[in-house]
C-alpha distance (Angstrom), angle and dihedral (degrees) to the residues before:
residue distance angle dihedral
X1 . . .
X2 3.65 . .
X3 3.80 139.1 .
X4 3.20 137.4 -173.9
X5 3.87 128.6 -163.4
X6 3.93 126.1 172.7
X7 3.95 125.6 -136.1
X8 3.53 133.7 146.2
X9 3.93 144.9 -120.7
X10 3.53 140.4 -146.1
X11 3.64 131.0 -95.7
X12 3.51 115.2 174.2
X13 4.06 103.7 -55.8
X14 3.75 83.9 -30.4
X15 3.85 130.2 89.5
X16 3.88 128.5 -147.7
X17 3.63 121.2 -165.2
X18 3.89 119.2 -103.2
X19 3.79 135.1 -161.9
X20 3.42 124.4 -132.8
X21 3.74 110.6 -161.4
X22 4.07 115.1 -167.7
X23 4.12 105.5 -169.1
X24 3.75 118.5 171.9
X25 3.77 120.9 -158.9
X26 3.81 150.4 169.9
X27 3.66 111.5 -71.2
X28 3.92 146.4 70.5
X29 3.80 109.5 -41.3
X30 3.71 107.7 -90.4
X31 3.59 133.0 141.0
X32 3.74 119.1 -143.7
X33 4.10 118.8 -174.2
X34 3.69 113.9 -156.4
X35 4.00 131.4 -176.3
X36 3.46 115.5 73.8
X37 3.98 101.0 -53.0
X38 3.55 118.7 175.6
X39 3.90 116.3 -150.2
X40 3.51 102.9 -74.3
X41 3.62 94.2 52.0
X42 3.53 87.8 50.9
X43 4.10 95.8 55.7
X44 3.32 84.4 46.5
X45 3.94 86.4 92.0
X46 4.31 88.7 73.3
X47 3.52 94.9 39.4
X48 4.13 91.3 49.8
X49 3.62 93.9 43.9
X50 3.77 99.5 45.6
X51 3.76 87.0 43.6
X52 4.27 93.0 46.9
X53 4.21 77.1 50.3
X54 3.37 97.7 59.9
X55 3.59 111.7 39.5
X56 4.21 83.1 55.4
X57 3.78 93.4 -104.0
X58 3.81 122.9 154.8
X59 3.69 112.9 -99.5
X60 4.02 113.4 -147.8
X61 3.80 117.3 -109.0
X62 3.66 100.4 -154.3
X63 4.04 139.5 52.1
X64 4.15 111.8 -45.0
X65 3.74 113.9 -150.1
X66 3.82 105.6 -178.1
X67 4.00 114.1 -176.6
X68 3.26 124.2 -174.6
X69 4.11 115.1 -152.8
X70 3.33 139.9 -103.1
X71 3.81 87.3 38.7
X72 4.09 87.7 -145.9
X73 3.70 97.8 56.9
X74 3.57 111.1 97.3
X75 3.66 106.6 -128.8
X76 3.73 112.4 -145.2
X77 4.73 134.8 -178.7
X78 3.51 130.6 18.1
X79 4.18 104.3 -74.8
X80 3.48 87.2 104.9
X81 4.17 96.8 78.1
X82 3.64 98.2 73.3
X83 4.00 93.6 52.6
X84 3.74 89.8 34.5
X85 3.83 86.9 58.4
X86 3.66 102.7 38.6
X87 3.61 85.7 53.3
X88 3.90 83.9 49.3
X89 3.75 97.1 52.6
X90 3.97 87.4 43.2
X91 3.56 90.4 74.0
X92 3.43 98.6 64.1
X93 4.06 97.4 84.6
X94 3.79 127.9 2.8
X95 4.36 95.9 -118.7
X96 4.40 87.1 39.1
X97 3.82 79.9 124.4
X98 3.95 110.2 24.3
X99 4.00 126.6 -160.9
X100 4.39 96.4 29.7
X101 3.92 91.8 -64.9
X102 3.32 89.0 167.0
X103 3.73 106.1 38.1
X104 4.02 80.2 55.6
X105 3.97 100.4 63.8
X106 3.99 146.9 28.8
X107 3.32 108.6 -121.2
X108 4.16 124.8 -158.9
X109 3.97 139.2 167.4
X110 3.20 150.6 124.1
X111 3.92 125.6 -115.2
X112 3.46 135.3 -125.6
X113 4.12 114.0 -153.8
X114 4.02 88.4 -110.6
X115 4.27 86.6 44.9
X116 3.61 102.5 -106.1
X117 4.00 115.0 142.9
X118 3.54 119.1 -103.1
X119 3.64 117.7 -161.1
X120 4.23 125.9 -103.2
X121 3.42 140.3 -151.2
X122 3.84 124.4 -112.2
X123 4.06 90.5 26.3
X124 4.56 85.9 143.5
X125 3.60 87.9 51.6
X126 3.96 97.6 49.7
X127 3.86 94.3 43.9
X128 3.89 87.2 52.9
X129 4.11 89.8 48.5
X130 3.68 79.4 44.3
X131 4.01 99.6 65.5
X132 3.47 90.7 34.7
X133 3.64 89.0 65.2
X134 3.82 92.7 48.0
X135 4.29 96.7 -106.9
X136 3.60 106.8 159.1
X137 3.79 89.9 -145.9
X138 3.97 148.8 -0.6
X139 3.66 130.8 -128.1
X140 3.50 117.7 -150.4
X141 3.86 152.8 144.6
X142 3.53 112.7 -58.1
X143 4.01 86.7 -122.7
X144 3.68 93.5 61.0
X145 3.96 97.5 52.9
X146 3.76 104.4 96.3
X147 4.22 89.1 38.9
X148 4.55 84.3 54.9
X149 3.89 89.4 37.9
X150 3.71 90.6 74.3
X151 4.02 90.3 71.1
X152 3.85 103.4 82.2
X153 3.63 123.5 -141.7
X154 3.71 92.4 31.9
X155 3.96 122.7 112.1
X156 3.86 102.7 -134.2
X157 3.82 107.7 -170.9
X158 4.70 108.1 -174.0
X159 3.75 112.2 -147.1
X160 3.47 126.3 -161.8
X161 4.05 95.9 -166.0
X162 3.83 150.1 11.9
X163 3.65 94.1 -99.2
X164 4.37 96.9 47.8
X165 4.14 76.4 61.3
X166 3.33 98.7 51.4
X167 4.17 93.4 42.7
X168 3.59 85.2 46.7
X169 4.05 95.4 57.0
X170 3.44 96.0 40.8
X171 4.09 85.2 61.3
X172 4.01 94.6 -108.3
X173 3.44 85.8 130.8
X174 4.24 103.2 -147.2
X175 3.54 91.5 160.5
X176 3.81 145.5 46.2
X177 3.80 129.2 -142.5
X178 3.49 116.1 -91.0
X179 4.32 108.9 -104.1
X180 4.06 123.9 -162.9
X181 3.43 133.1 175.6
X182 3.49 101.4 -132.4
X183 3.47 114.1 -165.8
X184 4.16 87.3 32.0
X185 4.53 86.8 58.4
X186 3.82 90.4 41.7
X187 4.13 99.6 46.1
X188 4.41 88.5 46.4
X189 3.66 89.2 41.0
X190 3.78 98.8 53.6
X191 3.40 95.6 80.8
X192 3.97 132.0 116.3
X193 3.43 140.9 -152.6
X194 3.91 101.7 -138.1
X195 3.38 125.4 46.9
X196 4.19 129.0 -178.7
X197 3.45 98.0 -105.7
X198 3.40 78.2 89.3
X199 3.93 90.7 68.5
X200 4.30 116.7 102.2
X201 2.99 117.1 -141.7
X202 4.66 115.3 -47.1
X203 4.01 83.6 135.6
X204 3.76 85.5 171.5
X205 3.65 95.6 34.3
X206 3.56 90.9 56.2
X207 4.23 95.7 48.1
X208 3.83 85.0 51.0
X209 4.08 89.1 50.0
X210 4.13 82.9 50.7
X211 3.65 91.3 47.8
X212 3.95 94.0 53.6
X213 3.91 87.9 46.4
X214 3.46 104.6 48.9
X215 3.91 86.9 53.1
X216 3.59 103.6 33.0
X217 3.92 90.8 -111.3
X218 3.82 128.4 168.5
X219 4.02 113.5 -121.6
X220 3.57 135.8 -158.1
X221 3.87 119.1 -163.2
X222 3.59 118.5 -158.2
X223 3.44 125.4 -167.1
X224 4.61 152.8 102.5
X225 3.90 112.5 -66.8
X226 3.28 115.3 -82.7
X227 3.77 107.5 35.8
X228 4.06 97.3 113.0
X229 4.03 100.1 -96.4
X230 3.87 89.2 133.2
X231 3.73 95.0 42.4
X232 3.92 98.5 46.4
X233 4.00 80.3 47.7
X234 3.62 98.0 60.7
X235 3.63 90.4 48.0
X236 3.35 103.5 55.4
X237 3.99 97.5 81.5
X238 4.09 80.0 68.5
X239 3.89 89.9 61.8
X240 4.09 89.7 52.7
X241 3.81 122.6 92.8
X242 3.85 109.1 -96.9
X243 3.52 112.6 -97.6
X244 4.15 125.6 -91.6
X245 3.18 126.5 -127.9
X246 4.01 95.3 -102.4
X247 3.62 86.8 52.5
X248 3.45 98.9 47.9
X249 4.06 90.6 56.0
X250 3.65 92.7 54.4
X251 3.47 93.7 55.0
X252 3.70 97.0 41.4
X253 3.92 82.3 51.8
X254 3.92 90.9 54.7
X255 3.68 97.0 42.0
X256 3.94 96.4 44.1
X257 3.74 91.6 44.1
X258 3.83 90.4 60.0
X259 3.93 92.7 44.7
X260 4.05 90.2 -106.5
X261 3.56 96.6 117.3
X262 4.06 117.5 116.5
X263 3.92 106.6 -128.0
X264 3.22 84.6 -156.9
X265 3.99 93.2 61.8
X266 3.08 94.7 32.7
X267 4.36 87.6 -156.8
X268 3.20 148.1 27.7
X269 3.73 118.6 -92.1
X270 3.35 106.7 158.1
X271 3.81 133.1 58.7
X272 4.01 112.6 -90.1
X273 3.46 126.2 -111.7
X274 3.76 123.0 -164.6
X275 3.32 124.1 -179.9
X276 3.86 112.5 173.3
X277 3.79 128.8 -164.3
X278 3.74 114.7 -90.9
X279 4.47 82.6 -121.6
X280 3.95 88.9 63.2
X281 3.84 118.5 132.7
X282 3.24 129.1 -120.2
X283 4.21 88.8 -111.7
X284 3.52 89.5 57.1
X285 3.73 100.1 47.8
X286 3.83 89.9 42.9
X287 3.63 104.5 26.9
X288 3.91 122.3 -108.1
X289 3.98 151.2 126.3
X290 3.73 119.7 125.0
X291 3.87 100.6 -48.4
X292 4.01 96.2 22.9
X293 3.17 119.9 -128.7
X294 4.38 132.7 -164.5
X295 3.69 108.9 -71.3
X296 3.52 124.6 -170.9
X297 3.90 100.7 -67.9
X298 3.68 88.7 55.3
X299 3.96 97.0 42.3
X300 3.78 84.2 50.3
X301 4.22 88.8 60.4
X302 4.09 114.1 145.6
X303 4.12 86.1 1.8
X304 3.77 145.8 73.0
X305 4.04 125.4 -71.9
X306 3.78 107.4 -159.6
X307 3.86 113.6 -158.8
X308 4.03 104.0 -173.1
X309 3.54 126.9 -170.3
X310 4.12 80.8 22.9
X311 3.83 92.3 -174.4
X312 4.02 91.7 55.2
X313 3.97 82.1 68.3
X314 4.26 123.2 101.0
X315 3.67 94.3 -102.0
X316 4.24 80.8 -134.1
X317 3.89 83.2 58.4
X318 4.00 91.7 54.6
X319 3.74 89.5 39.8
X320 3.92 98.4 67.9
X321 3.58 88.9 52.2
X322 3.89 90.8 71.3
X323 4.21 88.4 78.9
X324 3.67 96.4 52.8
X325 4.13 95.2 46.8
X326 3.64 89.5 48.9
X327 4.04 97.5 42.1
X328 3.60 103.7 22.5
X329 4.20 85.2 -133.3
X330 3.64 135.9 83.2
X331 3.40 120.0 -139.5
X332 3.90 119.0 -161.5
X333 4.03 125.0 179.9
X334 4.00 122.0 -159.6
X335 3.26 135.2 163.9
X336 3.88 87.6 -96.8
X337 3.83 97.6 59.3
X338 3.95 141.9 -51.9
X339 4.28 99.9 -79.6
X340 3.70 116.4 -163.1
X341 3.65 125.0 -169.5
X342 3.73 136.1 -174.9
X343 3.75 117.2 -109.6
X344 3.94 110.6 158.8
X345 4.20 93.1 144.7
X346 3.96 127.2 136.8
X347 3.47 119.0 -108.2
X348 4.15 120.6 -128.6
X349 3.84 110.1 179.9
X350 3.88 114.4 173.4
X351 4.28 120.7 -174.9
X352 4.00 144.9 162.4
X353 3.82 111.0 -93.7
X354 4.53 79.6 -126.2
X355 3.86 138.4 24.0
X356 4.05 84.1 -103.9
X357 4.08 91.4 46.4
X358 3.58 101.3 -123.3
X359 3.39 119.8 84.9
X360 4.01 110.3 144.7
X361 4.03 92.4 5.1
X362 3.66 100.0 140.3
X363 3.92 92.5 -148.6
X364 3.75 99.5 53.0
X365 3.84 134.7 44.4
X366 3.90 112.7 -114.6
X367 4.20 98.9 -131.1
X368 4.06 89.4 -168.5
X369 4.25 122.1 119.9
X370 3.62 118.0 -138.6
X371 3.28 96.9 -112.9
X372 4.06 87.7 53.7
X373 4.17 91.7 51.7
X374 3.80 87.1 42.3
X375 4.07 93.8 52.8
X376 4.10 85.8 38.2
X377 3.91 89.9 60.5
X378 3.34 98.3 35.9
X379 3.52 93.9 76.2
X380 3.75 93.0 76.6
X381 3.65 114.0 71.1
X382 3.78 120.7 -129.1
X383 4.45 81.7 -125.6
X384 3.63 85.0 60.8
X385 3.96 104.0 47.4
X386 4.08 86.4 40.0
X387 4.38 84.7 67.9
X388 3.53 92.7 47.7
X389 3.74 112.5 91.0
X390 3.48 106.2 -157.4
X391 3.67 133.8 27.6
X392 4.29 116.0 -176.5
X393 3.55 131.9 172.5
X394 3.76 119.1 -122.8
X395 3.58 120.5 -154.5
X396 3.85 134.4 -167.9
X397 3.91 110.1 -74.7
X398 4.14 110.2 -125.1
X399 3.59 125.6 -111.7
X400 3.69 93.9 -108.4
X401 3.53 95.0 46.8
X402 4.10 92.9 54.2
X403 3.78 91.9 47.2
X404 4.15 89.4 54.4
X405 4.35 99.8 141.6
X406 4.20 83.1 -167.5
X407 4.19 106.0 85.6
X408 4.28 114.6 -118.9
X409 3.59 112.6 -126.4
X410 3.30 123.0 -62.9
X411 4.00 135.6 -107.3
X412 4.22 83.0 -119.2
X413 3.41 99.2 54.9
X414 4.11 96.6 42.4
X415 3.88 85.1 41.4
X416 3.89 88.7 56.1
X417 3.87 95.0 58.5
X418 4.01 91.8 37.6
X419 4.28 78.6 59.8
X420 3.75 85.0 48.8
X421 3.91 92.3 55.0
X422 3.82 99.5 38.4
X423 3.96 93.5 50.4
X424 4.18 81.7 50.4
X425 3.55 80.0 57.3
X426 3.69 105.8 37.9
X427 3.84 91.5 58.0
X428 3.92 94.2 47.8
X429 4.06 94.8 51.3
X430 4.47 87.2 38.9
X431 3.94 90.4 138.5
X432 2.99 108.6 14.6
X433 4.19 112.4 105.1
X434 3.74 120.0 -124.9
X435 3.30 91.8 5.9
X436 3.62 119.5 117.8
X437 3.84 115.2 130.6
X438 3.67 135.0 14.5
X439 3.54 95.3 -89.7
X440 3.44 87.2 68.3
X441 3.71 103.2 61.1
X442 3.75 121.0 124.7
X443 3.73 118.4 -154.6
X444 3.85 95.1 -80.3
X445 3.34 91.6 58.9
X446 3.32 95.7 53.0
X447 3.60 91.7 58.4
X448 3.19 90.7 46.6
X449 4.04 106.7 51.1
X450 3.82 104.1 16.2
X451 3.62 109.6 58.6
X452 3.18 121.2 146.9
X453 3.84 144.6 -148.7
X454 4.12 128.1 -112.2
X455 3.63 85.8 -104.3
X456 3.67 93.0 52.8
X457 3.88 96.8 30.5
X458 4.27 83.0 63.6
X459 3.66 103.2 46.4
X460 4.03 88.0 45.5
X461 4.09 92.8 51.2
X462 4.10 85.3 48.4
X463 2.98 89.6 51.5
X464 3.88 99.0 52.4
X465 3.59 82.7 42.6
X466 3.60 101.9 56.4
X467 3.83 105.6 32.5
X468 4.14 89.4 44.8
X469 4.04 89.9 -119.3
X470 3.68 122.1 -170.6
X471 3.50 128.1 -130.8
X472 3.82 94.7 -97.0
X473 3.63 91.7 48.1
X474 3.61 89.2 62.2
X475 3.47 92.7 50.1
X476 3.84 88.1 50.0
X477 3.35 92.0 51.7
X478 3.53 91.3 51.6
X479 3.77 96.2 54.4
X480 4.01 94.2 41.9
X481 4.22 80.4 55.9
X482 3.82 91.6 46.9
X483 4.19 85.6 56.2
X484 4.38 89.5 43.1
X485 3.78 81.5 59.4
X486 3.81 103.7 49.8
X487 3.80 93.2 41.2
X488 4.01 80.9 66.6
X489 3.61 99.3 39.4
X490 3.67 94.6 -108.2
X491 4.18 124.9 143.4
X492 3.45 86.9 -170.7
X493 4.28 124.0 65.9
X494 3.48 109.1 -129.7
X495 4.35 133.1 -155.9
X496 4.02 85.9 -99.5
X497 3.93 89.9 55.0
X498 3.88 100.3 47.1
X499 3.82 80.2 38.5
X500 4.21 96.0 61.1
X501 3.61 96.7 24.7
X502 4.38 86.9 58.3
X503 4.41 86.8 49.0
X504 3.65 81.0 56.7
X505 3.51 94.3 57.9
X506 3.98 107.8 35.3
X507 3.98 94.6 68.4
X508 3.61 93.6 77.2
X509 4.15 87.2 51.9
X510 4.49 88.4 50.0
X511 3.41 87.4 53.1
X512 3.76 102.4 43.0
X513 3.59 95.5 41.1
């Protein structure tokens, strides 16, 4: 007798549909699991038979041949066991499951010895793979039920054992589908718990840090310890615009594919913020291993990577970063498959001007050689500072300045006018794909949206000429202009624009000099 039961597996942040086929035949009983199964797929025999055991389910006499289909997908974690085992216990009569239960759903779990449901990774990216094969309906671990709820038009049913899935096939009916209000979860659960009111003094630091927001700029803050770079960093996801609800699936599909996903959440609502250790390899920045998973590029998806103490990176580990800031994807290539994962995130980087922190601080003496400062900047690659936007020096805040009583403004009222600026730019790029903010301009849109005046056209080419700029640093400079000019209301880039947008670019040429 055969069965035949459909999940899915993981690709990358994708899914692809799998089928499980259950046959029992004449023979000594033996189970034998065949498509590509890595090792927990394959010990999934025990835990499905000691599970089927004690939730009073028939256990086959005969030979088991479980496949699982396509034959050339490698098929990888332990969600298989709960559609393994319903396809198991569907063998026992012909009508087990009447009316094409099974042909109706994807099924995936994890079991427990006693046949509870443990929870899985990647459960938002096989409910999506789920509708698009036309499934009425996904059966899953209770933990996962809020995190598959986001896909609409999808029946997600959480189980907390063997036995509520088997009830729940045969039409018994012990639990109801999982309902969220979407937009209602994701507008209370943007909310944080910092804001940049809590910010002394930096006025220019903080206009620059509005700049990069409002057009989706990378930053690098340069400055002696202790002047705020990594607290003004981990505010600025408060000045973004709260996440949609497209967004907020593709980085729920990142996070739960890597196993980063609170159960308790269930999705992201906020913005992400990484912030790896300056020791990270270049597999977990980029994503890798055998079967790669999300590094921190990908993790970081529709929010802010913060790299601090940039120079204290492997220059190889900055270096594979210069893919992902120009593509917004990562694209990794094993012998298990080509994996590509989404990475469009802005970059924040923050450093000391020296190895000791304090070169050009007027209060303390800078104890660093030349050849020490030159080896210390070295590390970053003139590629890499040419795709950051804006580079600003960040100086020690005064006394009187840190003992302010009135409040600095806060994230609401900056994030108001960075709404302002990105709907400017939402209407101007409407049909045009991947395009979204200025940052994101290719060279015909540049011709197209920043041209400038003779006026303008003059100080830029001095500019080039004098600081030795590349190519992409006049195309930087161009964008960073573009965002000066819709923060005023202006469709045209003025002198004064090309003029700030260039003093955020000549820092990193002072200081590599």
């Amino acid at each position: 007798m055969l069965t035949r039961v459909f999940s899915a597996a993981l690709h990358g942040v994708d899914a692809l549909e799998v089928q499980v086929e259950v046959n029992e035949g004449a023979g000594l009983p033996k189970a034998v699991i065949v498509g590509l199964p890595d090792a927990a797929v394959k010990e999934s025999r025990d835990r499905v038979f000691t599970a089927l055991v004690n939730s009073g389910l028939r256990l086959p006499k005969g030979r088991l041949t479980i496949s699982l289909a396509p034959a050339d997908l490698r098929k990888e974690g332990p969600s298989f066991d709960l559609p393994i085992a319903v396809g198991i216990a569907a063998l026992a009569r012909k009508d087990f499951f009447p009316g094409n239960a099974l042909g109706k759903c994807c099924i995936a779990g994890e079991l427990a010895l006693d046949g509870a449901i443990r929870p899985i990774k990647g459960a938002l990216s096989l409910a999506i793979e789920a509708k698009r094969q036309g499934r009425e309906a996904i059966l899953l671990p209770k933990a996962n039920a809020v995190e598959a709820a986001m896909v609409e038009g999808l029946f997600v049913y959480g189980l907390d054992s063997l036995s509520q899935a088997v009830s729940l096939l045969q039409g018994q009916r012990p639990v109801g589908p999982e309902q969220i209000d979407r937009v209602r979860i994701l507008r209370e659960r943007s909310q944080y718990a910092f804001d940049f009111a809590d910010v002394r003094g930096q006025t220019h630091v903080r206009r620059a840090l509005e700049v990069a927001i409002a057009g989706n700029h990378n930053i690098l803050l340069v400055g002696p310890p202790g002047t705020g770079k990594s607290m003004m960093a981990k505010r600025l996801v408060t000045l973004m615009p709260p996440m949609n609800e497209e967004e907020a699936i593709s980085s729920t599909q990142i996070h739960s594919v890597a196993g980063m996903l609170d159960p308790r959440e269930g999705f992201l609502a906020t913005r992400p913020f990484r912030s790896p250790h300056h020791t990270i390899s270049d597999a977990g920045l980029l994503g890798g291993s055998s079967y790669p998973s999300p590094g921190e590029v990908s993790l970081a998806h529709n929010g802010i990577l913060f790299l601090d103490e940039l120079p204290e990176f492997r220059r190889s580990t900055l270096e594979v970063m210069r893919q992902p800031l120009e593509d917004g994807r990562v694209t990794i290539s094993r012998a298990a498959g080509t994996y590509t994962f989404p990475s469009r995130f802005m970059l924040v980087a923050a450093m000391n001007p020296c190895p000791c922190g304090y070169l050009g601080d007027p209060r303390k003496e800078c104890n660093c050689g030349p050849a020490q400062i030159e080896r210390y900047r070295g590390k970053i690659s003139g590629p890499l500072l040419d795709r950051i936007d804006l580079q600003v020096e960040v100086p020690a805040v005064a006394y009187g300045e840190l003992r302010r009583e009135e409040p600095a403004e806060s994230s609401t009222a900056i994030r108001e006018r960075v709404l302002r600026v990105r709907d400017i730019q939402r209407k101007r790029f409407d049909g045009l794909p991947g395009v979204e903010t200025n940052a994101q301009m290719d060279s015909a849109e540049l011709r197209r949206f920043c041209r400038l005046d003779a006026g303008s056209d003059k100080l830029l080419e001095h500019a080039m000429e004098s600081l030795n700029l590349s190519a992409r640093a006049h195309a930087r400079i161009l964008k960073v202009a573009r965002t000066l000019a819709d923060m005023e209301g202006r469709e045209a880039l003025s002198s004064d624009d090309v003029m700030e947008a260039i003093q955020y670019r000549s820092l990193d040429r002072k200081l590599w000099a």
